[in-house]
C-alpha positions in Angstrom: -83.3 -11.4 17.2 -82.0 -13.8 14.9 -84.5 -16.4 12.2 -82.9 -19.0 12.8 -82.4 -21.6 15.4 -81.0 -25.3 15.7 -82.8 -28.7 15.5 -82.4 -32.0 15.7 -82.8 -34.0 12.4 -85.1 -36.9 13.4 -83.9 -39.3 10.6 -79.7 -38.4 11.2 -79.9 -37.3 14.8 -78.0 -34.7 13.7 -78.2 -30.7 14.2 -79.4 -28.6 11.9 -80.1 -25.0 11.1 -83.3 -23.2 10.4 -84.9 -20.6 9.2 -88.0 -19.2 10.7 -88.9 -17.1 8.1 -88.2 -18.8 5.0 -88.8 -22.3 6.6 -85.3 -22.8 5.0 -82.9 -26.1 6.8 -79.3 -25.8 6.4 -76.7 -28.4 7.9 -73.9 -26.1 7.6 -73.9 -23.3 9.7 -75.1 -20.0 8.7 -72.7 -17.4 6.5 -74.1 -14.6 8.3 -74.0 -15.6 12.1 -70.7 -15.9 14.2 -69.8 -18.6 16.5 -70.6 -16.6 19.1 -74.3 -15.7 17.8 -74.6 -19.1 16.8 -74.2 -20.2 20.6 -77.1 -18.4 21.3 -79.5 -19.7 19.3 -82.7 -21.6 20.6 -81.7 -25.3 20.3 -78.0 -24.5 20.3 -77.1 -25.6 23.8 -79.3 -28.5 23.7 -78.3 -29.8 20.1 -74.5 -28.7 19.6 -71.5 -29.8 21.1 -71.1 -30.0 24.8 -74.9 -29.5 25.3 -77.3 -31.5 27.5 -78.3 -34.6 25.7 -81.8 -35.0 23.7 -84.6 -37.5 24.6 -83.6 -41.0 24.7 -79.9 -40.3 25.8 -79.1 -41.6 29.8 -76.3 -40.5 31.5 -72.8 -41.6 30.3 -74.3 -42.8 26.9 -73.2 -42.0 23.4 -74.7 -42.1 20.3 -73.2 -42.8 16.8 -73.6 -44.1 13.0 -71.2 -46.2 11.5 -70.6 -47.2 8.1 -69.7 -51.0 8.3 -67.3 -53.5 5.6 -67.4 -56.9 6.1 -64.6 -59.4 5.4 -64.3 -62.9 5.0 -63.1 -63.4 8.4 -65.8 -61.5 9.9 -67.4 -63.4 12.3 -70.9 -63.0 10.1 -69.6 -62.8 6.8 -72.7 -62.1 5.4 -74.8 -58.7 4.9 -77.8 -57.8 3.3 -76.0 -56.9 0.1 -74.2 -60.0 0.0 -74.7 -63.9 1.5 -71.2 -64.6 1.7 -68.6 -61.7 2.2 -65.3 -63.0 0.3 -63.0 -59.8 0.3 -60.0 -59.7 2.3 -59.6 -57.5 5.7 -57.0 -55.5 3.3 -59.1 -55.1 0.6 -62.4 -53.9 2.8 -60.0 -51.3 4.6 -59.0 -50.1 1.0 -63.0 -49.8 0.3 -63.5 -47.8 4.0 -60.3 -45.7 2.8 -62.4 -44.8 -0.3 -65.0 -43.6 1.6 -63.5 -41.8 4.3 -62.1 -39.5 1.4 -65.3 -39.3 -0.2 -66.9 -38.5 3.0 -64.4 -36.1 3.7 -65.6 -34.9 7.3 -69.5 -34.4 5.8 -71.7 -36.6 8.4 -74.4 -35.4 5.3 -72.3 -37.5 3.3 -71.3 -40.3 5.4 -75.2 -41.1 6.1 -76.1 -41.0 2.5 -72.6 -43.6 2.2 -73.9 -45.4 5.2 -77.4 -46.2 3.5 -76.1 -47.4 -0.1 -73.4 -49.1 1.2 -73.0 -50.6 4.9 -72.7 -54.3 5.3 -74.8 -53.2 8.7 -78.7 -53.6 9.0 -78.3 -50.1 10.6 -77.5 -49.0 7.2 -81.5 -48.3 6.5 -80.8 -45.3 8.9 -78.1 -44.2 7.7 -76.1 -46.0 9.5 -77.5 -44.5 13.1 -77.2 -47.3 16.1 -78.9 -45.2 18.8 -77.5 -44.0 21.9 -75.8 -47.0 24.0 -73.9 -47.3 26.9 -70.2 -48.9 28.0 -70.5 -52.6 27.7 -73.1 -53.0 24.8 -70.8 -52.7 22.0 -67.7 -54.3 21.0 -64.7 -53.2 22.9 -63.0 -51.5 19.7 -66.1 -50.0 18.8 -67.2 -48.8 22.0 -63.6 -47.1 22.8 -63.5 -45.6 19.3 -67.0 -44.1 19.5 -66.1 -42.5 22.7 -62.7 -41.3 22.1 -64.6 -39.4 19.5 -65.7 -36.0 19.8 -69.7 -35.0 18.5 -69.8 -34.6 15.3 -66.2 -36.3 14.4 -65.5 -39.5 12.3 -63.4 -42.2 13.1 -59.9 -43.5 11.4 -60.6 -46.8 10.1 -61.7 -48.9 13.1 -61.8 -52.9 13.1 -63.7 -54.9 15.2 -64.8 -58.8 15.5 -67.6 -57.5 12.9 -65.3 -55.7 10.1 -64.2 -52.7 9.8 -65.6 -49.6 10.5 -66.2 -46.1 10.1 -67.6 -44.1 13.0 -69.4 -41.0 13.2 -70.3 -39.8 16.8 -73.6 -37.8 16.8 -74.2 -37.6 20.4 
C-alpha cells in the first residue's frame, strides 16, 4: 500500500502528490512509483488526465490559466500594471516567447509567471479562469484551450485581448 496519493491544489487547480506519512506535497510525480502504480493511487483517476472531472466542472467544460500580454491594439489596452499598453503585437509576442522558455512545460512555473506578470485580472490566481464552456470565451481562446490536452501549454495564441499563453488544467 503505497503513502502517497493525488490531490487537487485548491489555489492552481492542479494535481499534486502526497505523502501520508511525512505530510510531504510534491508536484512532480514520485521517483519511486511507476506509471502504472501511480494510476492507482487514491485521487489518481479523479485528478489526472482522462479522469472524471472535480466539483464545479459540467459536462463538456474545460478549465485553464493563461498568462495574458497586452498590445496597443488590444481592444483594452490597459491592465492593472499599466493604464495604457503601448508595445507592439510583435514586441508582446517576443515577451510571451520569453516566457514560454522560461516556463519551459512547468505549470508550477507558468502560475508563479502568471501572477507577476499577466496583463489579466485573473493573474491574482495565477492566472486560473475557472472551468467554462463553448461560447464563453473568445473563439481563439476557446479553440486553443480545447485543442489542448490537461496539463499542456499553448503555442503563442492571439486573441481580440492580446496574446496569450494557455495552460489547460482540466
Amino acid at each position: 500500500m503505497s503513502v502517497w496519493e493525488v490531490r487537487l491544489s485548491t489555489s492552481k487547480g492542479l494535481p499534486y502528490y502526497f505523502n501520508t506519512q511525512t505530510k510531504q506535497s510534491t508536484w512532480d510525480k514520485p521517483s519511486e512509483l511507476t506509471d502504472e502504480q501511480v494510476k492507482q493511487l487514491p485521487g489518481a483517476k479523479e485528478y489526472l488526465s482522462g479522469g472524471r472531472k472535480p466539483a464545479g466542472a459540467h459536462a463538456g467544460q474545460v478549465r485553464a490559466s493563461h498568462l495574458l500580454v497586452k498590445h496597443k491594439d488590444s481592444r483594452r489596452p490597459s491592465s492593472w500594471k499599466e493604464s495604457n499598453i503601448t508595445r507592439t503585437k510583435e514586441e508582446a509576442i517576443e515577451i510571451l516567447k520569453g516566457y514560454e522558455a522560461e516556463i519551459n512545460g512547468s505549470p508550477e512555473k507558468f502560475a508563479e509567471l502568471a501572477t507577476k506578470h499577466s496583463d489579466c485580472s485573473s493573474h491574482s490566481n495565477g492566472g486560473d479562469l475557472g472551468w467554462f464552456g463553448h461560447g464563453q470565451m473568445q473563439k481563439a481562446f476557446e479553440d486553443a484551450t480545447y485543442a489542448l490536452e490537461v496539463d499542456k501549454i499553448s503555442p503563442v495564441i492571439s486573441s481580440d485581448s492580446g496574446v496569450h499563453l494557455i495552460l489547460r488544467t482540466g
